[in-house]
GUVO-42805 format. One record per residue (C-alpha): residue in one letter; x, y, z; residue number from 1. Coordinates in Angstrom, 2 decimals. Layout:
BEGIN
[site 'A'; [X; Y; Z]; NUM],
...
This chain:
BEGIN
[site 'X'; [76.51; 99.96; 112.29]; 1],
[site 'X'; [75.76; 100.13; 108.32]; 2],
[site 'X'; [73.78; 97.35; 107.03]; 3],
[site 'X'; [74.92; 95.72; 103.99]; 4],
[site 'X'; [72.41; 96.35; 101.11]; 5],
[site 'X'; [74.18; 93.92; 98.47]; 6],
[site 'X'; [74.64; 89.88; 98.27]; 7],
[site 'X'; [77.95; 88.25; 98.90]; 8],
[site 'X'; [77.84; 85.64; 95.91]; 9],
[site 'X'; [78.47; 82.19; 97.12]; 10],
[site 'X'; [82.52; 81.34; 97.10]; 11],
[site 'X'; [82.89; 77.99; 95.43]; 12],
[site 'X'; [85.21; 75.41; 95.52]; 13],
[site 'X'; [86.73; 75.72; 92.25]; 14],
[site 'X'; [86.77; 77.91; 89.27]; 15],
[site 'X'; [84.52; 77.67; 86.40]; 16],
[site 'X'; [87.22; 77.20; 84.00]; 17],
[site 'X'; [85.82; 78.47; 79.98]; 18],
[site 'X'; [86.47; 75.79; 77.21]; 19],
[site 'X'; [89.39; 76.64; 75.15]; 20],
[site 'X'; [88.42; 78.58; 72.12]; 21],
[site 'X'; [91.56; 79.14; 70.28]; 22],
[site 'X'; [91.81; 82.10; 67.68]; 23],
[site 'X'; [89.41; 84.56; 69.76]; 24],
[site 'X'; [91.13; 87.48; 70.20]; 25],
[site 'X'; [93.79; 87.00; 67.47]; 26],
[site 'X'; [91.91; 90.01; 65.67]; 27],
[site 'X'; [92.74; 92.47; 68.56]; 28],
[site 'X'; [95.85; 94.67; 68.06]; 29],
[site 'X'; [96.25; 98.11; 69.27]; 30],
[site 'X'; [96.73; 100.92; 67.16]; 31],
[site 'X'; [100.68; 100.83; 65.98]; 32],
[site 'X'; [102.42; 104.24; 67.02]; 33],
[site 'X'; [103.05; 106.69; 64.14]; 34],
[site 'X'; [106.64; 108.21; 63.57]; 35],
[site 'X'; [105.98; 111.22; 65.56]; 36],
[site 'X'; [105.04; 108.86; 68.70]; 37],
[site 'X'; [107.95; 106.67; 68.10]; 38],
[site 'X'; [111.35; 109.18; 67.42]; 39],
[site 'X'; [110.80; 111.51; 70.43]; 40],
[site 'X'; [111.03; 107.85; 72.65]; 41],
[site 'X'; [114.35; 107.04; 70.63]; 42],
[site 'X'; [112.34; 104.59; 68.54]; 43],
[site 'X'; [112.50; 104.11; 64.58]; 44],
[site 'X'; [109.16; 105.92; 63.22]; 45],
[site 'X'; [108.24; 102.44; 61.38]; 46],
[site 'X'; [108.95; 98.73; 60.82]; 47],
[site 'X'; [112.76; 98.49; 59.94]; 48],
[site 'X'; [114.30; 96.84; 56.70]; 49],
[site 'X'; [116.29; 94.32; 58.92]; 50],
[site 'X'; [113.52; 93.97; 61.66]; 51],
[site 'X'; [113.99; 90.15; 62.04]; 52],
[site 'X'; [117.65; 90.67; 62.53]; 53],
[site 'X'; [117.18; 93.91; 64.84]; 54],
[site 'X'; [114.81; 91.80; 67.04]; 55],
[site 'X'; [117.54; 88.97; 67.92]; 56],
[site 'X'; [120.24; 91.52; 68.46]; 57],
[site 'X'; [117.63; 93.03; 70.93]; 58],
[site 'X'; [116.73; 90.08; 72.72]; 59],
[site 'X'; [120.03; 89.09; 72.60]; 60],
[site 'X'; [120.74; 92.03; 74.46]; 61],
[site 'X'; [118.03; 92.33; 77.20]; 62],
[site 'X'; [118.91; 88.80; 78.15]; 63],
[site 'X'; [122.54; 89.89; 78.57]; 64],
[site 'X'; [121.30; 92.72; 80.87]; 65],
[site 'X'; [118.66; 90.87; 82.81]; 66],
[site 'X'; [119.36; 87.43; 83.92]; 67],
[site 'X'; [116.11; 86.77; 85.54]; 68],
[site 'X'; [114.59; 86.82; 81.36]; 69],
[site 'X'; [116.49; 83.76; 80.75]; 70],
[site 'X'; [115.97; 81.81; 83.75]; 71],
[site 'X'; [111.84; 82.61; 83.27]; 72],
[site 'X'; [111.81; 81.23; 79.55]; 73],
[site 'X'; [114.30; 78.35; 80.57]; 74],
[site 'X'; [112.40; 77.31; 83.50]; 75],
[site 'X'; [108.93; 76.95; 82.45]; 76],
[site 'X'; [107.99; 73.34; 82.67]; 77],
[site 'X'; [104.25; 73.78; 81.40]; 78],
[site 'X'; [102.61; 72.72; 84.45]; 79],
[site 'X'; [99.18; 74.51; 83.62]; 80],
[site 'X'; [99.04; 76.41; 86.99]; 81],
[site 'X'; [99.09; 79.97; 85.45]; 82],
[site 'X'; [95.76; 78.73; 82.65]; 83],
[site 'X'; [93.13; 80.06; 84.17]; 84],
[site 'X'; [94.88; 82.88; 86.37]; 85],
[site 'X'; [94.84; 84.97; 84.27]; 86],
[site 'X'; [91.60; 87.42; 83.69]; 87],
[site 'X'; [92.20; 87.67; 80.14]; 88],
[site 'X'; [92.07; 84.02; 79.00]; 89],
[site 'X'; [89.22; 83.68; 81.50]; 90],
[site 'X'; [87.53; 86.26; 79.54]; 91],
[site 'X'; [88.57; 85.88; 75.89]; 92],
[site 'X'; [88.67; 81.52; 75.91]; 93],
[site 'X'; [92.02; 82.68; 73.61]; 94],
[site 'X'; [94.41; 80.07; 74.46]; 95],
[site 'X'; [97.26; 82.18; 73.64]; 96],
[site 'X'; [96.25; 84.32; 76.51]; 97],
[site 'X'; [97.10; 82.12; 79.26]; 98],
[site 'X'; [100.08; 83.12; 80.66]; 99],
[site 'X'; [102.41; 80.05; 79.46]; 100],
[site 'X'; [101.25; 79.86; 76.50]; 101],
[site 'X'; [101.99; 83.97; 75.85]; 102],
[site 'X'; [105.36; 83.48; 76.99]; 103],
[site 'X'; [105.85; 80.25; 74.86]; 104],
[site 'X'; [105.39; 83.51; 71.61]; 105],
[site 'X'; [108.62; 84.45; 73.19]; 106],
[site 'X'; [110.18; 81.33; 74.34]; 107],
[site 'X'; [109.75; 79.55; 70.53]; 108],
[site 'X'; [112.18; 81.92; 68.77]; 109],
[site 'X'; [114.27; 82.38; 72.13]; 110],
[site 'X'; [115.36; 78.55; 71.80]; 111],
[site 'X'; [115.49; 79.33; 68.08]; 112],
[site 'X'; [118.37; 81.19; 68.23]; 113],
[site 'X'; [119.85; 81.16; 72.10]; 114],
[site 'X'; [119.89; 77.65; 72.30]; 115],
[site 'X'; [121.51; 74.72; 70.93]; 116],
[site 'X'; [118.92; 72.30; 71.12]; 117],
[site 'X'; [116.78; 74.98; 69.04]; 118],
[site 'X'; [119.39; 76.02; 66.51]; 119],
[site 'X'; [120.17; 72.36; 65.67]; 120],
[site 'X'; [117.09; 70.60; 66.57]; 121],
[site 'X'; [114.13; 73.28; 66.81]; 122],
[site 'X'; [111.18; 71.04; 66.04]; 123],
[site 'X'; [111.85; 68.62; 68.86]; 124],
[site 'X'; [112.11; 71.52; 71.21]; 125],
[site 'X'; [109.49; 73.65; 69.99]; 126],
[site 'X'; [111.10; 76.70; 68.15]; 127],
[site 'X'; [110.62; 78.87; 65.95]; 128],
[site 'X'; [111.59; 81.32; 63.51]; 129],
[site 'X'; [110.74; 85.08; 63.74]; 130],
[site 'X'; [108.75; 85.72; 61.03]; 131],
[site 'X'; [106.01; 88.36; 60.11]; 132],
[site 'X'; [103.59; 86.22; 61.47]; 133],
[site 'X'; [104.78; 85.62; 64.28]; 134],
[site 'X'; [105.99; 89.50; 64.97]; 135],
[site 'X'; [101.92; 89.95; 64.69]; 136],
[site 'X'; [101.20; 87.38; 67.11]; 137],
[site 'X'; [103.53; 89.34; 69.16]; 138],
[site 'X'; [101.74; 92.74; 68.85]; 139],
[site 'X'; [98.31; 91.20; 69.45]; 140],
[site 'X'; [98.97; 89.07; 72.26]; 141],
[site 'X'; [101.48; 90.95; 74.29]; 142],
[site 'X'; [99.43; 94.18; 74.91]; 143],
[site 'X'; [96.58; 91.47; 76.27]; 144],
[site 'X'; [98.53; 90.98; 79.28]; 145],
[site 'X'; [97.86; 94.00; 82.01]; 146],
[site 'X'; [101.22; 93.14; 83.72]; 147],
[site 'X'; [99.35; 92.08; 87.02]; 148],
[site 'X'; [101.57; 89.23; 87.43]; 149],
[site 'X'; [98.73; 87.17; 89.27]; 150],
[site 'X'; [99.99; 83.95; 87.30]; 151],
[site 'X'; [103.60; 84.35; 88.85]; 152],
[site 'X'; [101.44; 84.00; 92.23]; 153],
[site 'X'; [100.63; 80.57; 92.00]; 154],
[site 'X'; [103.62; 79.76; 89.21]; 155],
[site 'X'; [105.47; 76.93; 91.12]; 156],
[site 'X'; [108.98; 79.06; 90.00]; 157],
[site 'X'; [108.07; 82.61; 90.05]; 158],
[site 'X'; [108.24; 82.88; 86.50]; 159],
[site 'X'; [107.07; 86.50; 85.73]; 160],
[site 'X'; [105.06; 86.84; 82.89]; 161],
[site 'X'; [105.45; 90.57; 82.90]; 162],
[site 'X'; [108.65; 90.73; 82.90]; 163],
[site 'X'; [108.75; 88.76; 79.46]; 164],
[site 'X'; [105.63; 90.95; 78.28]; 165],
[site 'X'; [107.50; 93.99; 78.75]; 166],
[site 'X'; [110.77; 92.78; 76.94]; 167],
[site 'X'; [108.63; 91.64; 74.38]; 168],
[site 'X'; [107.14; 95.07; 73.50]; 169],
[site 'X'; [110.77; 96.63; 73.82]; 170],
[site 'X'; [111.91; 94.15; 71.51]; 171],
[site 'X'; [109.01; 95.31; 68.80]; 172],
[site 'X'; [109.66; 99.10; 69.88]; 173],
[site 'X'; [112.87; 99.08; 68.63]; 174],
[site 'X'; [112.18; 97.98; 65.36]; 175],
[site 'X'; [109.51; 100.29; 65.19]; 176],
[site 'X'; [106.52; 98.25; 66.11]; 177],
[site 'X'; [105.39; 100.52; 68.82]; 178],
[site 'X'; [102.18; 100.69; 70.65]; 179],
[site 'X'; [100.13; 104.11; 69.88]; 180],
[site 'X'; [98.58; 104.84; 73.23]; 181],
[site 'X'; [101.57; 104.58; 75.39]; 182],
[site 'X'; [103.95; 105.99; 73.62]; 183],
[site 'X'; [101.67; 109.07; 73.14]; 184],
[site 'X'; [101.75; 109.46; 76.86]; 185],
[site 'X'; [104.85; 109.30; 77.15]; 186],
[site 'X'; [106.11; 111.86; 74.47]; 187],
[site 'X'; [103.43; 114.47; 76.44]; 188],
[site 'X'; [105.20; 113.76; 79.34]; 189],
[site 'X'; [109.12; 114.70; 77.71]; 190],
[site 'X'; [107.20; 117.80; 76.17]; 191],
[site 'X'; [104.54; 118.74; 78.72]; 192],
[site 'X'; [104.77; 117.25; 81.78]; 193],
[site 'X'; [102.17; 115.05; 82.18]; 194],
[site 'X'; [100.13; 112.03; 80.97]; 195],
[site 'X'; [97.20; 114.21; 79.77]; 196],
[site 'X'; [98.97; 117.05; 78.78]; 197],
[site 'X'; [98.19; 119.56; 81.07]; 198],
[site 'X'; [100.17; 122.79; 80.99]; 199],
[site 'X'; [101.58; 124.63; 83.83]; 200],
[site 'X'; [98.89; 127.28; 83.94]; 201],
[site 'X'; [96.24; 124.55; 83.74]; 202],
[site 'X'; [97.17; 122.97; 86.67]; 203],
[site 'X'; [97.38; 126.36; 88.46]; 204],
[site 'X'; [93.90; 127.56; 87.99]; 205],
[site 'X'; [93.01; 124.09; 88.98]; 206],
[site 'X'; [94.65; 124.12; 92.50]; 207],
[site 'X'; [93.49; 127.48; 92.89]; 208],
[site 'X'; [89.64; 126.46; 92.18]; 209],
[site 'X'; [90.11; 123.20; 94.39]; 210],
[site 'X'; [91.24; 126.19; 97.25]; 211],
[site 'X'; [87.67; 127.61; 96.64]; 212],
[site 'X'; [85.94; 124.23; 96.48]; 213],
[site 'X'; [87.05; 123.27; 99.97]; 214],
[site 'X'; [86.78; 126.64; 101.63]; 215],
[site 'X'; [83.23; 126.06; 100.49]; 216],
[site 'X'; [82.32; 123.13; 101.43]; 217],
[site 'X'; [84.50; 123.23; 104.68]; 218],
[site 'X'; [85.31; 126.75; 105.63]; 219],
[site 'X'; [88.51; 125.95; 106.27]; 220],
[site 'X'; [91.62; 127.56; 103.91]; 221],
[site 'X'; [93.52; 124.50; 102.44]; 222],
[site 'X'; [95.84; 125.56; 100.13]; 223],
[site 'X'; [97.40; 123.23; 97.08]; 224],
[site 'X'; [100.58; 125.06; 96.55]; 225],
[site 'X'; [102.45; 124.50; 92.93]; 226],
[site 'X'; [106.52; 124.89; 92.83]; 227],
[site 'X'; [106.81; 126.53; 95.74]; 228],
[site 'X'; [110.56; 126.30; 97.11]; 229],
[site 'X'; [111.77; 125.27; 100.54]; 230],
[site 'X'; [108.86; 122.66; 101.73]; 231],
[site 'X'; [109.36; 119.59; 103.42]; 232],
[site 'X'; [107.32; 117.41; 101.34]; 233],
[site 'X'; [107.22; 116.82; 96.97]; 234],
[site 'X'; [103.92; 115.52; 96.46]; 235],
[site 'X'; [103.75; 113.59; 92.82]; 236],
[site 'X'; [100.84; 112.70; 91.76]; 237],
[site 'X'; [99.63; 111.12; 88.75]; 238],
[site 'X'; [97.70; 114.08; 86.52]; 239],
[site 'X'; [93.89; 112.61; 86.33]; 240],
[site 'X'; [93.88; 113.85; 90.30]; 241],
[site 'X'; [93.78; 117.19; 88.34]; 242],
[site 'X'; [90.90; 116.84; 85.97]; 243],
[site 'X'; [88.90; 113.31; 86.62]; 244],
[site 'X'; [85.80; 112.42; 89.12]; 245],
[site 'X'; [86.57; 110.79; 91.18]; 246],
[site 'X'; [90.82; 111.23; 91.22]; 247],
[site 'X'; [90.21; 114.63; 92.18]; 248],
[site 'X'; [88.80; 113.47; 95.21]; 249],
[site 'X'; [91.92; 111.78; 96.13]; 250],
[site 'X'; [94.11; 115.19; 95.49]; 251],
[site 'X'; [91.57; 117.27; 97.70]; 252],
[site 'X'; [91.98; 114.54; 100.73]; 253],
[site 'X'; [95.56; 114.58; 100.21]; 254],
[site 'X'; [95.72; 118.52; 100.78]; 255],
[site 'X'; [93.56; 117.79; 103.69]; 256],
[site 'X'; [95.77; 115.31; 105.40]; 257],
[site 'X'; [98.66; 117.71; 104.96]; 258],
[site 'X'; [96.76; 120.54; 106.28]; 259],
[site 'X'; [95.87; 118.75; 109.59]; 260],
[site 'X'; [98.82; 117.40; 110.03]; 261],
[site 'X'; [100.66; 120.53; 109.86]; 262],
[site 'X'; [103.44; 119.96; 106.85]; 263],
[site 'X'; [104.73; 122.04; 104.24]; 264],
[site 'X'; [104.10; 120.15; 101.00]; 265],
[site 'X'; [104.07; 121.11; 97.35]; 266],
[site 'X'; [103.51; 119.95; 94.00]; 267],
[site 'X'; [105.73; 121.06; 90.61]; 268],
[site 'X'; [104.89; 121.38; 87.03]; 269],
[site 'X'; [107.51; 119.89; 86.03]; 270],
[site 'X'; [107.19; 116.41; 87.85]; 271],
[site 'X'; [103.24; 116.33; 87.40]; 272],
[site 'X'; [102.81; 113.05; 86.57]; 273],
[site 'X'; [103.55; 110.24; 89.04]; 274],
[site 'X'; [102.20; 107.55; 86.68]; 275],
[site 'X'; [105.02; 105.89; 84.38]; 276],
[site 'X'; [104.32; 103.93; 81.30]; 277],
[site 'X'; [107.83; 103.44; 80.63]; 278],
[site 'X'; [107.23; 100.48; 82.19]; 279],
[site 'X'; [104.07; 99.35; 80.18]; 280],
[site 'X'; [106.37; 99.25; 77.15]; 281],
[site 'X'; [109.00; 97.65; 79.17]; 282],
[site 'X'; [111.67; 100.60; 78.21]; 283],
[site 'X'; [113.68; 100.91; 81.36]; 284],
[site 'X'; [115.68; 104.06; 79.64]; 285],
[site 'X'; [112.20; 105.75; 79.25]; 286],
[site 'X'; [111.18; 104.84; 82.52]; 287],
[site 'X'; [114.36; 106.36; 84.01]; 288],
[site 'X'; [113.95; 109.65; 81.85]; 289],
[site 'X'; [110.44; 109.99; 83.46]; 290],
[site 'X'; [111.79; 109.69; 86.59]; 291],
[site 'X'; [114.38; 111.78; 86.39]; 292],
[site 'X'; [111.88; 114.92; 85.81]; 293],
[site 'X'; [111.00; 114.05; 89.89]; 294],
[site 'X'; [114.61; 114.26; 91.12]; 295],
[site 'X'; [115.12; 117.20; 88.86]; 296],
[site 'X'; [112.15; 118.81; 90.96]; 297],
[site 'X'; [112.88; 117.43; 94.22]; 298],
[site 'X'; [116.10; 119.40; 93.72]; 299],
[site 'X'; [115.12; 122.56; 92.33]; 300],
[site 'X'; [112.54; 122.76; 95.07]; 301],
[site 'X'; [115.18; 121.65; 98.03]; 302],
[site 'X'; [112.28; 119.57; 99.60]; 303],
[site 'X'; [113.14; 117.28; 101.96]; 304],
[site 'X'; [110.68; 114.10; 101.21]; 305],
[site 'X'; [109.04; 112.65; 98.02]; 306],
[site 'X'; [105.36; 111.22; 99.04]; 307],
[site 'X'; [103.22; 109.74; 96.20]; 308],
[site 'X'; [99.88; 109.95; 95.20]; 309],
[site 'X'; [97.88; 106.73; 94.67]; 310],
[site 'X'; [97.71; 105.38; 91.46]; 311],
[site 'X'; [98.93; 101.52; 91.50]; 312],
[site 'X'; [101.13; 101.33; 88.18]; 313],
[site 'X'; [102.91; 104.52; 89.08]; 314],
[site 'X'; [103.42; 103.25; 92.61]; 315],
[site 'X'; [105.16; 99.81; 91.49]; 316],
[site 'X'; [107.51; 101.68; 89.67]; 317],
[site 'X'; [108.28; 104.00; 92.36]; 318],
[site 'X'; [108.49; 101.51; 94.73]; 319],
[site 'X'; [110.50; 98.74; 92.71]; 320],
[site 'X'; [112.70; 101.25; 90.30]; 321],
[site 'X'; [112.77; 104.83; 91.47]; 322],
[site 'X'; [116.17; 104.45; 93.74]; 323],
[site 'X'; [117.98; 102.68; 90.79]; 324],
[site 'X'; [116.00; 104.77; 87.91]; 325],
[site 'X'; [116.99; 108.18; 89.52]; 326],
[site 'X'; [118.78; 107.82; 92.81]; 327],
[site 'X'; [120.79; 108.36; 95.15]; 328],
[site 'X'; [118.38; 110.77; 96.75]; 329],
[site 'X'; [121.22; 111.64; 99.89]; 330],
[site 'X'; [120.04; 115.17; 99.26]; 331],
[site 'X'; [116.98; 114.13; 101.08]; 332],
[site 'X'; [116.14; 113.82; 104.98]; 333],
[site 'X'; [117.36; 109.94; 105.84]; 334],
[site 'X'; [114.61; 110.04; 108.63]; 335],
[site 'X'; [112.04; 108.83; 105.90]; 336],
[site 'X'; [111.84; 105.85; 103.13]; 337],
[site 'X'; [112.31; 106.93; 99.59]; 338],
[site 'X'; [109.89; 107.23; 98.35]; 339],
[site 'X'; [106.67; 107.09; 100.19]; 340],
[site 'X'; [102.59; 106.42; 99.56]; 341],
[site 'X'; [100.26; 108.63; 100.68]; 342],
[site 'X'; [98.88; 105.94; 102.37]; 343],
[site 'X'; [102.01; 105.14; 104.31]; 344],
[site 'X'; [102.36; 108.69; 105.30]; 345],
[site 'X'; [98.66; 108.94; 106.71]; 346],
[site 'X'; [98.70; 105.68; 108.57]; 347],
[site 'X'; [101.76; 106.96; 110.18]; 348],
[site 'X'; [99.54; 110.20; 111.32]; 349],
[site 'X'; [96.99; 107.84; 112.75]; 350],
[site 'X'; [99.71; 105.46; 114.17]; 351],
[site 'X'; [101.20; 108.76; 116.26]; 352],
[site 'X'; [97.92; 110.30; 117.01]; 353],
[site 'X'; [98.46; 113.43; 114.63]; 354],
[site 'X'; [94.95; 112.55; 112.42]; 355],
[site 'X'; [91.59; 112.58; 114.71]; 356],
[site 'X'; [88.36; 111.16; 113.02]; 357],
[site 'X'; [84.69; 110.77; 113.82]; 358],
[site 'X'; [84.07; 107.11; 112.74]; 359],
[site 'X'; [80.36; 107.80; 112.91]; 360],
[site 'X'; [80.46; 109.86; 109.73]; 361],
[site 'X'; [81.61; 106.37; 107.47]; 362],
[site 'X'; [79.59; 104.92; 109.27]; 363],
[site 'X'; [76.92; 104.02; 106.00]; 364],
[site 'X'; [80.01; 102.65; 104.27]; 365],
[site 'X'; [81.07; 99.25; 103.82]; 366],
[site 'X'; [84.69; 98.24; 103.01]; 367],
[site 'X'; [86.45; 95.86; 101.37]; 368],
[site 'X'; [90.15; 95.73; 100.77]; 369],
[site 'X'; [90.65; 94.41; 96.88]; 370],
[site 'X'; [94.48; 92.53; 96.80]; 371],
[site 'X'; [95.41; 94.97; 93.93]; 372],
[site 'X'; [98.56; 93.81; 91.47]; 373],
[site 'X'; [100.25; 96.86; 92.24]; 374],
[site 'X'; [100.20; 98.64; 95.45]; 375],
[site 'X'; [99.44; 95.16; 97.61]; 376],
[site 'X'; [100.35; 91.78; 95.46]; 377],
[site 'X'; [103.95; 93.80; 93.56]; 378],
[site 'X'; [104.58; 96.32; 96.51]; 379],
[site 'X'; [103.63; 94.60; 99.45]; 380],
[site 'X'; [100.96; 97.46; 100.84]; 381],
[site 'X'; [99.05; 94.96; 102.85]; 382],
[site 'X'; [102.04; 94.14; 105.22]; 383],
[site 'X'; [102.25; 97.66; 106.37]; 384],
């Protein structure tokens, strides 16, 4: 048996919690998305005349389509659990990153103008007008929250800071206050295909070197077909399996643990990207239009199952959204969940006997499972 060659630290009995050190990270805002990031998304290219009146007719509207919004930022009760949940307060000091006090950015001008208390009364209730300055404390402090939702863990209500996060930044998207990296992505993806922009031919030549890697290193022929019609399985996967170290180390098993198990699989070019940061901007239409490009392949390729590859984020959404986002999927074989992990699929292998190993070669290896936000603490992994 391996021998551990590192140091457990010491667990303690409480957190060190960091002294508040307000005004930290008030500096930090992303780069704000140009028009040509913003139109192809449906977004205005820039900061609209009426923003201030845009924004309330927005979040007027995403709490008429999502009730759980308005219970979280009516229910809060400022009990301090969430304070020091949260990695990015414990990192920053920035009081304004704990979770309640991020959603209080929201919750201020929410009882401003959805409440009566706050329309009539705001300063005993704590609202507040939407004003420039707050719009920027918006921008900077909403894109500091990863979405993990580890605060709504130990949140006495299940108030989900995400959720608020992400109506927050649809709010400033549609008045043109967009976040540059994201909404990059996901223009490439409407035009391409893809998160990174990889073009059909690309990703060819890189399945087909990937055939010659393995056949070299194992002597065995595994092939990583590309929009080939009639197989039983879709494989979406999100794009860095196709360029990074070490992602492409996950693509190469995945072909593996098709190959042994003796399925037809492919992937497509046009549903190259399982990753979705539709819902990192918390745009449900844009998260549906990137999931539509896998139904449109699933059909065009008459496969029977969807199985995805890992990547945590694009798992969440697949797991929590992808049957309302792009479904029904009753073209596809009823025998199996839609849609599926990778993982999922391979345990089932080893659960029916299909996948043989030799334990002895991870045998120098020592594992830890790590309770990640997205395929474990949002999408329940661990209970499989």
């Amino acid at each position: 048996m391996a021998s551990k060659e590192f140091d457990i630290p010491e667990l303690q009995d409480h957190i060190d919690i960091p002294p508040v050190m307000p005004g930290t990270m008030a500096h930090l805002k992303s780069y704000v998305a140009g028009p040509q990031f913003q139109t192809p998304l449906g977004f205005p290219g820039e900061l609209v005349d009426n923003w201030q009146e845009k924004a309330i007719d927005k979040m007027g509207e995403l709490l008429g389509k999502y009730r759980s919004l308005q219970v979280f930022l009516d229910s809060c009760v400022k009990c301090g659990a969430c304070t020091d949940k949260c990695h990015y307060y414990l990192g920053t000091q920035d009081p304004k990153n704990m979770p309640v006090a991020r959603q209080d950015l929201l919750r201020k001008v929410y009882r401003r103008y959805f409440t009566f208390a706050g329309k009539y009364f705001p300063k005993l209730v704590g609202a507040t007008d939407l004003t420039k300055d707050v719009l920027d404390d918006w921008y900077s402090y909403f894109h500091q929250c990863s979405q993990c939702r580890r605060c709504s863990v130990f949140c006495p209500y299940g108030i989900d800071t995400a959720e608020i996060s992400m109506a927050a930044r649809e709010i400033m998207d549609s008045i043109g206050v967009g976040q540059k990296y994201c909404n990059e992505i996901i223009g490439k993806v409407f035009k391409i295909g893809n998160n990174l922009g990889l073009p059909g031919n690309a990703i060819e030549n890189t399945l087909e070197g990937l055939e010659e890697d393995v056949y070299d290193d194992t002597g065995i022929k595994v092939k990583f077909p590309l929009n080939k019609p009639g197989c039983e399985i879709l494989l979406v996967t999100p794009s860095a399996d196709f360029f990074a170290e070490p992602h492409i180390d996950g693509l190469i098993g995945y072909a593996k643990v098709f190959h042994e198990a003796g399925v037809s699989w492919t992937m497509s070019s046009k549903a190259s990207e399982a990753a979705n940061f539709g819902m990192f901007i918390g745009s449900y239409e844009n998260m549906r239009r990137i999931s539509m490009r896998i139904r449109e392949a699933a059909l065009e390729l008459g496969v029977k199952r969807i199985v995805f590859g890992e990547c945590g984020h694009a798992w969440r959404v697949a797991y929590s959204f992808l049957n309302t986002l792009a479904g029904p999927w009753d073209f596809l074989d009823p025998k199996y969940p839609v849609p599926q992990h990778i993982c999922e699929f391979t345990y089932d292998l080893v659960q029916q006997g299909k996948l043989q190993f030799d334990k002895s070669k991870n045998d120098d290896r020592v594992i830890t499972f790590h309770d990640s936000c997205n395929v474990a603490r949002a999408s329940r992994m661990g209970d499989m």
